[in-house]
Structures are given as C-alpha cells and as structure tokens.
mmCIF file of the N, C-alpha and C atoms, coordinates in Angstrom:
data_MODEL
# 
_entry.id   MODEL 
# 
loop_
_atom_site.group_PDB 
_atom_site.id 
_atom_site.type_symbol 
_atom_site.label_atom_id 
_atom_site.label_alt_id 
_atom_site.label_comp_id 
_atom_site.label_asym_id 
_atom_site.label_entity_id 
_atom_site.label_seq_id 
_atom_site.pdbx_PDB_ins_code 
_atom_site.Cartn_x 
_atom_site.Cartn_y 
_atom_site.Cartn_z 
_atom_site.occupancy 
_atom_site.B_iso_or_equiv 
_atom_site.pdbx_formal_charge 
_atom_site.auth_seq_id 
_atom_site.auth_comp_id 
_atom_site.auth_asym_id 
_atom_site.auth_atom_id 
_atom_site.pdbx_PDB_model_num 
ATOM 1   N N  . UNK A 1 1  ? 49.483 -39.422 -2.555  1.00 0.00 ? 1  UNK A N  1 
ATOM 2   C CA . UNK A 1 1  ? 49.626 -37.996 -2.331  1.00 0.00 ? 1  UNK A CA 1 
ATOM 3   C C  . UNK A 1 1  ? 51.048 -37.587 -2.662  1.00 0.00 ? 1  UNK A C  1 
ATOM 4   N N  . UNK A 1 2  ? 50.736 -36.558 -3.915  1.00 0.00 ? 2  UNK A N  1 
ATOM 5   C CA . UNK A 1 2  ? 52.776 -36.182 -3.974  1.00 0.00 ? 2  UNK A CA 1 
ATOM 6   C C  . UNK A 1 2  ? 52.811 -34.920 -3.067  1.00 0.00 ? 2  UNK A C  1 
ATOM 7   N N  . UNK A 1 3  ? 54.397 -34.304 -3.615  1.00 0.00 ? 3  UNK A N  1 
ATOM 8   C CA . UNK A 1 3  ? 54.284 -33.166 -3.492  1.00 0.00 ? 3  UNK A CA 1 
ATOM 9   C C  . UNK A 1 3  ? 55.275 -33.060 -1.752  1.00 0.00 ? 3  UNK A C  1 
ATOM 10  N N  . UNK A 1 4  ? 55.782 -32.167 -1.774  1.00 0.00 ? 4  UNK A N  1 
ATOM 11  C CA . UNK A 1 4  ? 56.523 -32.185 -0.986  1.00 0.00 ? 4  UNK A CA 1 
ATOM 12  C C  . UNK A 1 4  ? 55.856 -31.112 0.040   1.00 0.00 ? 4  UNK A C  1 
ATOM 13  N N  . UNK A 1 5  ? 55.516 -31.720 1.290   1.00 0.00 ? 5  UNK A N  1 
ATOM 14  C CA . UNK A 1 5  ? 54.942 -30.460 2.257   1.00 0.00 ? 5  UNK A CA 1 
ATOM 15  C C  . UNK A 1 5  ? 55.717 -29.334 2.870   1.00 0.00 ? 5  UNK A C  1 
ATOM 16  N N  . UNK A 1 6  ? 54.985 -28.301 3.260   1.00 0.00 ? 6  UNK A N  1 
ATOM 17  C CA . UNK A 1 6  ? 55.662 -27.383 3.592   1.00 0.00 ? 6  UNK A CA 1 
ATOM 18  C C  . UNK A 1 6  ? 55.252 -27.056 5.361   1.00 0.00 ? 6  UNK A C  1 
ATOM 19  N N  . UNK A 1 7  ? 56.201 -26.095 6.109   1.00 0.00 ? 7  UNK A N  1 
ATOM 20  C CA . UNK A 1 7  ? 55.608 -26.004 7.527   1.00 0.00 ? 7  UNK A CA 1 
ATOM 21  C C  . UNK A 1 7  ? 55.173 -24.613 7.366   1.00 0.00 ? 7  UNK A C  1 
ATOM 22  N N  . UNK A 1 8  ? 55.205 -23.956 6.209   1.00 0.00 ? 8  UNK A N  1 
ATOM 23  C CA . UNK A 1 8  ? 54.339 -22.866 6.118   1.00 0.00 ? 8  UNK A CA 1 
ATOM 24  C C  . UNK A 1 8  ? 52.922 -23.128 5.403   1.00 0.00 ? 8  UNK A C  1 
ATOM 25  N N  . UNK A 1 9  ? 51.942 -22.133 6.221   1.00 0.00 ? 9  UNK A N  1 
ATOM 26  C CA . UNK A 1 9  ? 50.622 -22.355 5.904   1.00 0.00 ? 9  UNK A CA 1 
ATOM 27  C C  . UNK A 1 9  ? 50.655 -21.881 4.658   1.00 0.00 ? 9  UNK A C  1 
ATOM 28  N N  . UNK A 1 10 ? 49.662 -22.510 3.674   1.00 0.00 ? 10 UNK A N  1 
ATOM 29  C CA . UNK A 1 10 ? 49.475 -22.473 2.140   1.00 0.00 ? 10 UNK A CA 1 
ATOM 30  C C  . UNK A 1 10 ? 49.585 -21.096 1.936   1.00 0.00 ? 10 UNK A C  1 
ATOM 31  N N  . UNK A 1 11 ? 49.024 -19.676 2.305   1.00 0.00 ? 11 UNK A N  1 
ATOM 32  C CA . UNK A 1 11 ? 48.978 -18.498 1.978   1.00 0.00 ? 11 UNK A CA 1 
ATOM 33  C C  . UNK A 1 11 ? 50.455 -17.930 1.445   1.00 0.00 ? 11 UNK A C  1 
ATOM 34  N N  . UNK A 1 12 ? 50.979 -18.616 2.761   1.00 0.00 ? 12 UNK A N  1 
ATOM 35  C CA . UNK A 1 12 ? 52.589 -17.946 3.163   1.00 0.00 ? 12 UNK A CA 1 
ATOM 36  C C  . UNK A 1 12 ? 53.142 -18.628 1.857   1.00 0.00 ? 12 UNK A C  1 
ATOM 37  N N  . UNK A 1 13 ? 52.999 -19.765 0.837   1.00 0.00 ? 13 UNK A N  1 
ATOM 38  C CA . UNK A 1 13 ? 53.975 -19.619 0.077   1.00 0.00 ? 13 UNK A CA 1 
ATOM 39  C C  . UNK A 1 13 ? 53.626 -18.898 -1.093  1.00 0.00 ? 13 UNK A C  1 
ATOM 40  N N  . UNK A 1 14 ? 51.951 -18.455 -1.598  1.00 0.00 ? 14 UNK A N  1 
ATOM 41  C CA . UNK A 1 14 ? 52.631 -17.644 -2.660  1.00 0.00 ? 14 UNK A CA 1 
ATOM 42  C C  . UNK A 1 14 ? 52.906 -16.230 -2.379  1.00 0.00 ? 14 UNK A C  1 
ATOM 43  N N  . UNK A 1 15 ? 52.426 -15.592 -0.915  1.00 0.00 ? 15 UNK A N  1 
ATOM 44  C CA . UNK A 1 15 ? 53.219 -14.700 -0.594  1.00 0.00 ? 15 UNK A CA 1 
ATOM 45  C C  . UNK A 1 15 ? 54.473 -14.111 -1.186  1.00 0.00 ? 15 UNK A C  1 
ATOM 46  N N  . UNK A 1 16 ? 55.472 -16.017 -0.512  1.00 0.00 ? 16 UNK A N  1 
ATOM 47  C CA . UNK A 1 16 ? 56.807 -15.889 -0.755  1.00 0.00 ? 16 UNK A CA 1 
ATOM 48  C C  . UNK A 1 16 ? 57.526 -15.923 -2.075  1.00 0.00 ? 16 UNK A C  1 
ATOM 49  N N  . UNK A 1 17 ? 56.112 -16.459 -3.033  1.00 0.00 ? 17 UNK A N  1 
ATOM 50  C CA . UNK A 1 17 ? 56.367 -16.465 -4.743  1.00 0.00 ? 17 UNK A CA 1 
ATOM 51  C C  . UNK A 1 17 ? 56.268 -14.591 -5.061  1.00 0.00 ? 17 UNK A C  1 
ATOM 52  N N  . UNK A 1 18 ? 55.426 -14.344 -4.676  1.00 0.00 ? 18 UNK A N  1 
ATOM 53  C CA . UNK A 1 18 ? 55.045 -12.968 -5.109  1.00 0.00 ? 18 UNK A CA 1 
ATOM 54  C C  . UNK A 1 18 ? 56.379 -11.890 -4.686  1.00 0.00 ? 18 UNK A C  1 
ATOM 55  N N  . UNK A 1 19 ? 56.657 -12.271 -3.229  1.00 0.00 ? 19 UNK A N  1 
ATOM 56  C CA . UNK A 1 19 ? 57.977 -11.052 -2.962  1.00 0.00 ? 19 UNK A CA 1 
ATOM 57  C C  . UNK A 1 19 ? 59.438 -11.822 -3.559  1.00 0.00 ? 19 UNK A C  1 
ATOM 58  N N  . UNK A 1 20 ? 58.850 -13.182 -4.024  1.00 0.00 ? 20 UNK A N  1 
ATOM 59  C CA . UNK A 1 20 ? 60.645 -13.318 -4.840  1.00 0.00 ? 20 UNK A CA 1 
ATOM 60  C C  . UNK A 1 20 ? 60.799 -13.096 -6.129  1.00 0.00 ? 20 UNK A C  1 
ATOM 61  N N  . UNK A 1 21 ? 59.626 -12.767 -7.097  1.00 0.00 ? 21 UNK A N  1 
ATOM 62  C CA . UNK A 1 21 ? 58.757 -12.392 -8.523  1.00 0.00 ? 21 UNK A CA 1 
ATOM 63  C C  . UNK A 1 21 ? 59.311 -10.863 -8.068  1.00 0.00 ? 21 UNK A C  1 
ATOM 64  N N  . UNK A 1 22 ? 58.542 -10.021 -7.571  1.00 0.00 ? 22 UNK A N  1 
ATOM 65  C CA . UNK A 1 22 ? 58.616 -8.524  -7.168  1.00 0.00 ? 22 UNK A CA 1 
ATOM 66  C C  . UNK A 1 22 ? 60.354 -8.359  -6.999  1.00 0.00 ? 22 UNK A C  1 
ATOM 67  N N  . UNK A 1 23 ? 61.103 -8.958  -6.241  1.00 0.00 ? 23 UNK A N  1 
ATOM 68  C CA . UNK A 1 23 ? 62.267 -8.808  -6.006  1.00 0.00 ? 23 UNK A CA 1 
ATOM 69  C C  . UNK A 1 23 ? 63.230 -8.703  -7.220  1.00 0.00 ? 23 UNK A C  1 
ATOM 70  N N  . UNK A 1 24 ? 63.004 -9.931  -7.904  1.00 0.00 ? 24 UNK A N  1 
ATOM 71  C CA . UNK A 1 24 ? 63.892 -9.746  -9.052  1.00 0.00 ? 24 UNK A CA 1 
ATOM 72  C C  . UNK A 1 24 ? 63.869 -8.879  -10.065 1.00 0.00 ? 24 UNK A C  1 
ATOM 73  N N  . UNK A 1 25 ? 62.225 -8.643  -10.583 1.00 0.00 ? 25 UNK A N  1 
ATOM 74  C CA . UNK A 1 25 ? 61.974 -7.271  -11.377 1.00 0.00 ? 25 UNK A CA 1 
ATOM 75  C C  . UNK A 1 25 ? 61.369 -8.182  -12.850 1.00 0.00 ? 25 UNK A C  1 
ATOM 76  N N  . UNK A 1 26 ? 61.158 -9.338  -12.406 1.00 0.00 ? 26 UNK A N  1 
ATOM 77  C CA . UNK A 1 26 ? 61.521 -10.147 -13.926 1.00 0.00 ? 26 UNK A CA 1 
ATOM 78  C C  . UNK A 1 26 ? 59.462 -10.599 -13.942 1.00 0.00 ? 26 UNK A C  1 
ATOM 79  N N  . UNK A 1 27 ? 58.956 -10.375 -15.155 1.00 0.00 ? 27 UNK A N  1 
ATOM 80  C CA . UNK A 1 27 ? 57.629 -10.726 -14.787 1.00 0.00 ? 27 UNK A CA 1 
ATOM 81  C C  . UNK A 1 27 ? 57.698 -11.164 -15.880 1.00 0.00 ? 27 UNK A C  1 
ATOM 82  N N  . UNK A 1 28 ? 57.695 -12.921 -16.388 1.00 0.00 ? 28 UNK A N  1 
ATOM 83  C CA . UNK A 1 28 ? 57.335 -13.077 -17.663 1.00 0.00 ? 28 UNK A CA 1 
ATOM 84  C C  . UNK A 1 28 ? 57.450 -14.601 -17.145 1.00 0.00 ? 28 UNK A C  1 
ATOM 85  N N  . UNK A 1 29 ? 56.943 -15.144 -18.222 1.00 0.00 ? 29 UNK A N  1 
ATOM 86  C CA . UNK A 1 29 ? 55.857 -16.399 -18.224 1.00 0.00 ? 29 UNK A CA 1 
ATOM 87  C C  . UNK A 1 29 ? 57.291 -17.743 -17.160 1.00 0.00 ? 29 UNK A C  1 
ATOM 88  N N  . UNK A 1 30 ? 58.498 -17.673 -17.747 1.00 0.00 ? 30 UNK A N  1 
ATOM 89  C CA . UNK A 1 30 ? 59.719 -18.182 -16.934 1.00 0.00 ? 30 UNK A CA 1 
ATOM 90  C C  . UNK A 1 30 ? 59.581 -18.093 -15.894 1.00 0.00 ? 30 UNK A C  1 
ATOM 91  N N  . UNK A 1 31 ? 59.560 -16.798 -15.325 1.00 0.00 ? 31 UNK A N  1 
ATOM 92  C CA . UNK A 1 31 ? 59.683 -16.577 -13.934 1.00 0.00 ? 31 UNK A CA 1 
ATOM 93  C C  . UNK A 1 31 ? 58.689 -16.963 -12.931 1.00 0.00 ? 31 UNK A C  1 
ATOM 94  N N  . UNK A 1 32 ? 58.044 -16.895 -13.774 1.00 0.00 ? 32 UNK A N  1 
ATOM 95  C CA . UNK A 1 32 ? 56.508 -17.634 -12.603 1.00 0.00 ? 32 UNK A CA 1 
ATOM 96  C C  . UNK A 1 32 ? 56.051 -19.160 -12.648 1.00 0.00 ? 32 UNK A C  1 
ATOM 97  N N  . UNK A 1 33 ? 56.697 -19.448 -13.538 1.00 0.00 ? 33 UNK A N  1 
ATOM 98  C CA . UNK A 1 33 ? 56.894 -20.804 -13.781 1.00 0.00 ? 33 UNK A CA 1 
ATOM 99  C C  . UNK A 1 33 ? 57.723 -20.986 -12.852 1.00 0.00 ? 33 UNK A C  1 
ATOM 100 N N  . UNK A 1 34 ? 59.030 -20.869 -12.953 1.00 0.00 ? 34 UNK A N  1 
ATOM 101 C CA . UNK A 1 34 ? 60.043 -21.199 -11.468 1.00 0.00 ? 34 UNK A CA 1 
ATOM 102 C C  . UNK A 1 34 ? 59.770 -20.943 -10.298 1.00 0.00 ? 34 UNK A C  1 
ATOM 103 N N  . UNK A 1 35 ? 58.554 -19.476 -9.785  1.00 0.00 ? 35 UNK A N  1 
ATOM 104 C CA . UNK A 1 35 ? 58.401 -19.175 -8.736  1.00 0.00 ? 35 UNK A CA 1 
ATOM 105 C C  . UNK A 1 35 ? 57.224 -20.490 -8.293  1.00 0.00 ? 35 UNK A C  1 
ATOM 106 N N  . UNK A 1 36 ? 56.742 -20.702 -9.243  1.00 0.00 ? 36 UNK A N  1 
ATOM 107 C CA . UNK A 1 36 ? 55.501 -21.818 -8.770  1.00 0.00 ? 36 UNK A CA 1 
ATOM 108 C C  . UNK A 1 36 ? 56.279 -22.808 -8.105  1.00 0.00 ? 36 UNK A C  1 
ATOM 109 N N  . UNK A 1 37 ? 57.631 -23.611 -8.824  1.00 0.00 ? 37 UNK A N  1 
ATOM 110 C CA . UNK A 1 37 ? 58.392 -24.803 -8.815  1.00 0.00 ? 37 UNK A CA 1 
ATOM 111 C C  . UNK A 1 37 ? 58.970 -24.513 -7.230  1.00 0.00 ? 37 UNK A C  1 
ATOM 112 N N  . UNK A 1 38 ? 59.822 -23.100 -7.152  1.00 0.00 ? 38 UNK A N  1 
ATOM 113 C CA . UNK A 1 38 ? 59.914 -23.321 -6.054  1.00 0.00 ? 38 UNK A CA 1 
ATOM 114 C C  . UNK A 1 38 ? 59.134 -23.323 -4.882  1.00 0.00 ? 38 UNK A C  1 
ATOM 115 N N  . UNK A 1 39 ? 58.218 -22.868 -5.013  1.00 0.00 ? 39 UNK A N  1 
ATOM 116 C CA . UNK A 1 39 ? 57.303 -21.980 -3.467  1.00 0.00 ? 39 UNK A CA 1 
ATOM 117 C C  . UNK A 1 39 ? 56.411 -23.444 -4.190  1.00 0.00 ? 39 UNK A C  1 
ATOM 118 N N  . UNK A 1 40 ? 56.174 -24.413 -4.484  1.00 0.00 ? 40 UNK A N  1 
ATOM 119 C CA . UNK A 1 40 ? 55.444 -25.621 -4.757  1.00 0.00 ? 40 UNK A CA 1 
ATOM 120 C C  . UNK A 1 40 ? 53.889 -25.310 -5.004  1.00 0.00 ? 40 UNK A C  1 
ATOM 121 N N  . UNK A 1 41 ? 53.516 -24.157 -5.872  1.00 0.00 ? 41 UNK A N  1 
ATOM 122 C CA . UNK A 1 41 ? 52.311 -23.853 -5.667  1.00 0.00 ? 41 UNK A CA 1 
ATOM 123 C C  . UNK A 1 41 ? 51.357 -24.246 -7.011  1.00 0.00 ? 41 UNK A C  1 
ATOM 124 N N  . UNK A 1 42 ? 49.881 -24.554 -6.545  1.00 0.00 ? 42 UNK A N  1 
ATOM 125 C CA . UNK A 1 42 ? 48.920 -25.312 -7.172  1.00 0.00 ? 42 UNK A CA 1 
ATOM 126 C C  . UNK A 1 42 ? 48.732 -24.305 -8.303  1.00 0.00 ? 42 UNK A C  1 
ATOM 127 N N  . UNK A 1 43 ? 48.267 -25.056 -9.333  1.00 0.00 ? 43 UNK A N  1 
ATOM 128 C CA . UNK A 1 43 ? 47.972 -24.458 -10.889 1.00 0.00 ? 43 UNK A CA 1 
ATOM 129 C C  . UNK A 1 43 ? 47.050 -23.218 -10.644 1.00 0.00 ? 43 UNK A C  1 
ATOM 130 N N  . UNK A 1 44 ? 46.251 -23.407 -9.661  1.00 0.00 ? 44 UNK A N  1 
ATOM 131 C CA . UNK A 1 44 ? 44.997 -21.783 -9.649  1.00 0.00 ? 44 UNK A CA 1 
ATOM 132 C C  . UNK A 1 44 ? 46.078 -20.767 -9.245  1.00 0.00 ? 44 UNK A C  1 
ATOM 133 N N  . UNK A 1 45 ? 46.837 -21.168 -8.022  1.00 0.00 ? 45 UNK A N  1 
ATOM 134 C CA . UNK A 1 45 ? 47.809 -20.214 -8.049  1.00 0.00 ? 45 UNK A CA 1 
ATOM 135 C C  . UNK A 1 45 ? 48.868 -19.596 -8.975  1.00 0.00 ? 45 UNK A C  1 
ATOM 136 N N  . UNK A 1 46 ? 49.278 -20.629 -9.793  1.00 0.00 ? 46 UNK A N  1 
ATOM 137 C CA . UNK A 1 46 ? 49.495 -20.198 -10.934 1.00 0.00 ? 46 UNK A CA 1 
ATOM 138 C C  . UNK A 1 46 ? 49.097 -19.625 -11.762 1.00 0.00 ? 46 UNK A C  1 
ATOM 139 N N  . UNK A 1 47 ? 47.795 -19.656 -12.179 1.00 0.00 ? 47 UNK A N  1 
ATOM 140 C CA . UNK A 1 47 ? 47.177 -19.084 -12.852 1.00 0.00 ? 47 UNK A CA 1 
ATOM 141 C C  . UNK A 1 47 ? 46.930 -17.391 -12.568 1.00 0.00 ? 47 UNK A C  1 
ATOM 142 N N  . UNK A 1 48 ? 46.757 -17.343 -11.360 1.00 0.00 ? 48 UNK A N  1 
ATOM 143 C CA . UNK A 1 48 ? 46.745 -15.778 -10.296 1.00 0.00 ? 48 UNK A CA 1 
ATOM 144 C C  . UNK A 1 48 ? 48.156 -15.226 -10.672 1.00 0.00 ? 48 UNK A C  1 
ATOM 145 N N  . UNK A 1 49 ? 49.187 -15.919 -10.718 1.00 0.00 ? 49 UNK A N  1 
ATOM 146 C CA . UNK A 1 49 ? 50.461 -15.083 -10.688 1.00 0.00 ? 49 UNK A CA 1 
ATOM 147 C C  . UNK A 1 49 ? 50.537 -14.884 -12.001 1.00 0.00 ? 49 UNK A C  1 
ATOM 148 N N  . UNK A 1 50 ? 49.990 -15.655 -13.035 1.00 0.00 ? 50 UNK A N  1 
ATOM 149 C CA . UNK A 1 50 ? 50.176 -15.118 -14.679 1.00 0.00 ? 50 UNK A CA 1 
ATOM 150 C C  . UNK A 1 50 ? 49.206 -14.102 -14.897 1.00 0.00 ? 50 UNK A C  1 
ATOM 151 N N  . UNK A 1 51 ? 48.229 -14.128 -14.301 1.00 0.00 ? 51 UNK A N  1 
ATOM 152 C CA . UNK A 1 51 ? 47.391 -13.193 -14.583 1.00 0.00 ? 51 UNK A CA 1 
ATOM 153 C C  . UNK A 1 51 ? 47.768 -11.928 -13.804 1.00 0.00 ? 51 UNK A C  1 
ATOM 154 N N  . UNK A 1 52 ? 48.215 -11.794 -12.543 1.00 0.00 ? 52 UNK A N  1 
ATOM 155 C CA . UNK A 1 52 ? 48.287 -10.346 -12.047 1.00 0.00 ? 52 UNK A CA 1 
ATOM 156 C C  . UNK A 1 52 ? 49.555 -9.835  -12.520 1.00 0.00 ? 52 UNK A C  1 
ATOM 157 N N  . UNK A 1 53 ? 50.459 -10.441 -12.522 1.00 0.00 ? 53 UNK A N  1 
ATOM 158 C CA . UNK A 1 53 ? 51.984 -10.262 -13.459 1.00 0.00 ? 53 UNK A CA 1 
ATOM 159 C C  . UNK A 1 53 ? 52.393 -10.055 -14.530 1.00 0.00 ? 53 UNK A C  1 
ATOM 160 N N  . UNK A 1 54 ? 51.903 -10.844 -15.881 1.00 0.00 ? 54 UNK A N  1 
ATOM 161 C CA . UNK A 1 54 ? 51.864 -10.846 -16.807 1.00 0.00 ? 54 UNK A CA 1 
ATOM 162 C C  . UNK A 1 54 ? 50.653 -9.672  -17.305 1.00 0.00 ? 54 UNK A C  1 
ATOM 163 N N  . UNK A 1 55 ? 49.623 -9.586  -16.785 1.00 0.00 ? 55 UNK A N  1 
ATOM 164 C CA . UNK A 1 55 ? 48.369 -8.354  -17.061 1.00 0.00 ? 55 UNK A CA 1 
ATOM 165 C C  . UNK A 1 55 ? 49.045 -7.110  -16.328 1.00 0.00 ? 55 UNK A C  1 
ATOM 166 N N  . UNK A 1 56 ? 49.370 -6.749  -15.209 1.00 0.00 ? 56 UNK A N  1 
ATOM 167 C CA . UNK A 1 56 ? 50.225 -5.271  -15.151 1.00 0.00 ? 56 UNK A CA 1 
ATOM 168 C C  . UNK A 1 56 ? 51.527 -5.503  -15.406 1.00 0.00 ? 56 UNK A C  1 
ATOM 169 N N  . UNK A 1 57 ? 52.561 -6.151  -16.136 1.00 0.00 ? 57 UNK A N  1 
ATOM 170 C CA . UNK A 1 57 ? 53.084 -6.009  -16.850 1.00 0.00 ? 57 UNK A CA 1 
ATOM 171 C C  . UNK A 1 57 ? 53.124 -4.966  -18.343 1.00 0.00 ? 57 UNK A C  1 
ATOM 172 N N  . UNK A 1 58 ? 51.974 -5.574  -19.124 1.00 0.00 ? 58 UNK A N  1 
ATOM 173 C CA . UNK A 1 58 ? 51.447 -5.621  -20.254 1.00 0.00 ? 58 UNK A CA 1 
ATOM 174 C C  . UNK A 1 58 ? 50.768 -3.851  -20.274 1.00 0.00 ? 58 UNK A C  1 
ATOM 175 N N  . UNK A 1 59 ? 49.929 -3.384  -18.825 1.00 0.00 ? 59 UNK A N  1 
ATOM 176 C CA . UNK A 1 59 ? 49.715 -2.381  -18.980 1.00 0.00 ? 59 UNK A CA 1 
ATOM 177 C C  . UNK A 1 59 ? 50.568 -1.081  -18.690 1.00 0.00 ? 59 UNK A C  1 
ATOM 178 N N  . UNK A 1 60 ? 51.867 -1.909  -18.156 1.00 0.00 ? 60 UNK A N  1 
ATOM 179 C CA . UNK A 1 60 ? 53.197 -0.371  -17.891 1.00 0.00 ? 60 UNK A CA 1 
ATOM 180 C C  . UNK A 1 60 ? 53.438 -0.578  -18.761 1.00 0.00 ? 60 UNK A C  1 
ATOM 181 N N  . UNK A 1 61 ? 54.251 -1.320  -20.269 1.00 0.00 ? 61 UNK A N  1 
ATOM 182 C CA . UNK A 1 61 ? 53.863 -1.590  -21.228 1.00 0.00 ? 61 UNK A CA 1 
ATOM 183 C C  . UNK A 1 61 ? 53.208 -0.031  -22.088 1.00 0.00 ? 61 UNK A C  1 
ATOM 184 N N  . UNK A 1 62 ? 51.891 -0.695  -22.430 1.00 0.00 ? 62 UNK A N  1 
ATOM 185 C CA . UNK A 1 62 ? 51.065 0.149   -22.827 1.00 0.00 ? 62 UNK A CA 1 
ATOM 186 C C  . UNK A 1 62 ? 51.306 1.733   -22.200 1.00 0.00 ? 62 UNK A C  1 
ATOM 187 N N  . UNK A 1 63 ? 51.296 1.840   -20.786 1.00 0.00 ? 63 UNK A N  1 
ATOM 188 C CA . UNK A 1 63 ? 51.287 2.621   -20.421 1.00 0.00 ? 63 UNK A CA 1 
ATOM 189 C C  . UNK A 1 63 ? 52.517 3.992   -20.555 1.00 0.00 ? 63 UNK A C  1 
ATOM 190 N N  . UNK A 1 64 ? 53.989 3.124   -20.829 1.00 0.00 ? 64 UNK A N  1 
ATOM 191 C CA . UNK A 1 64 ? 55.132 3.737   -20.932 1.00 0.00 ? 64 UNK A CA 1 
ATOM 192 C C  . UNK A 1 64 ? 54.732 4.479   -22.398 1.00 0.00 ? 64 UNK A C  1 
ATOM 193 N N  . UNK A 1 65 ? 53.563 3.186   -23.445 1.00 0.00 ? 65 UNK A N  1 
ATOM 194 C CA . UNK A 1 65 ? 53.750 3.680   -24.899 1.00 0.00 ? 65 UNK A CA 1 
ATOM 195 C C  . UNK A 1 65 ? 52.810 4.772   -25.139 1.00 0.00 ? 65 UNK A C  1 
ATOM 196 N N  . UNK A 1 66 ? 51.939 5.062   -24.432 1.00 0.00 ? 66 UNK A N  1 
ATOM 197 C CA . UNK A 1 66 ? 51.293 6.508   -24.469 1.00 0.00 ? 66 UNK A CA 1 
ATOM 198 C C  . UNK A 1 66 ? 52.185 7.874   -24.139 1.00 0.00 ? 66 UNK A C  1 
ATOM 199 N N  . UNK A 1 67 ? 52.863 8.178   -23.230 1.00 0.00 ? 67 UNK A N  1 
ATOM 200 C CA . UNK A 1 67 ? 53.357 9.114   -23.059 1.00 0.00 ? 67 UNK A CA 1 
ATOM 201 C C  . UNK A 1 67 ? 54.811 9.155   -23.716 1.00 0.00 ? 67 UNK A C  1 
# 
C-alpha cells in the first residue's frame, strides 16, 4: 500500500484541491496536476478536476469571444 495518508476524510482533500485551484485563478492542465500531487488525490479525481476546470475554463473562453 503506497501513498501517504491523510487525517482528513477523502472528500476534504479535493475540497482543499478545488479552493487552492479557485484561489490562485490558474486553471490549466499544470495546475491540477500539482493540486492532485499535493492534496494526494486519485486519478478519477483527477479526472473531475480536468474536466470541471479545464471545461468552464474553455467556456468563459468562448464566452468572453461572443460578446
């Protein structure tokens, strides 16, 4: 078994990925890569933070380029 445990329950760390992602302002494939590394979180979770981050990213994006 690797992986270094935590005394916060599993929820609480990508929580803590999500408000340190949100905090910095930075949403791109780097940053969630590091937020995974630190907050130690499993690939599905990863996958959730590229997808909700990187996808409304993409649509303020789009969205700035309409108006």
């Amino acid at each position: 078994m690797g992986g270094a445990k935590s005394i916060f329950p599993r929820g609480d760390m990508i929580r803590q990925a999500i408000r340190w992602i949100s905090d910095i302002h930075q949403y791109d494939v780097e940053t969630i890569e590091e937020a995974c590394r630190r907050y130690d979180l499993s690939p599905c979770e990863e996958e959730f933070l590229l997808k909700h981050f990187l996808h409304a990213d993409q649509k303020r994006v789009s969205g700035n380029a309409k108006h």
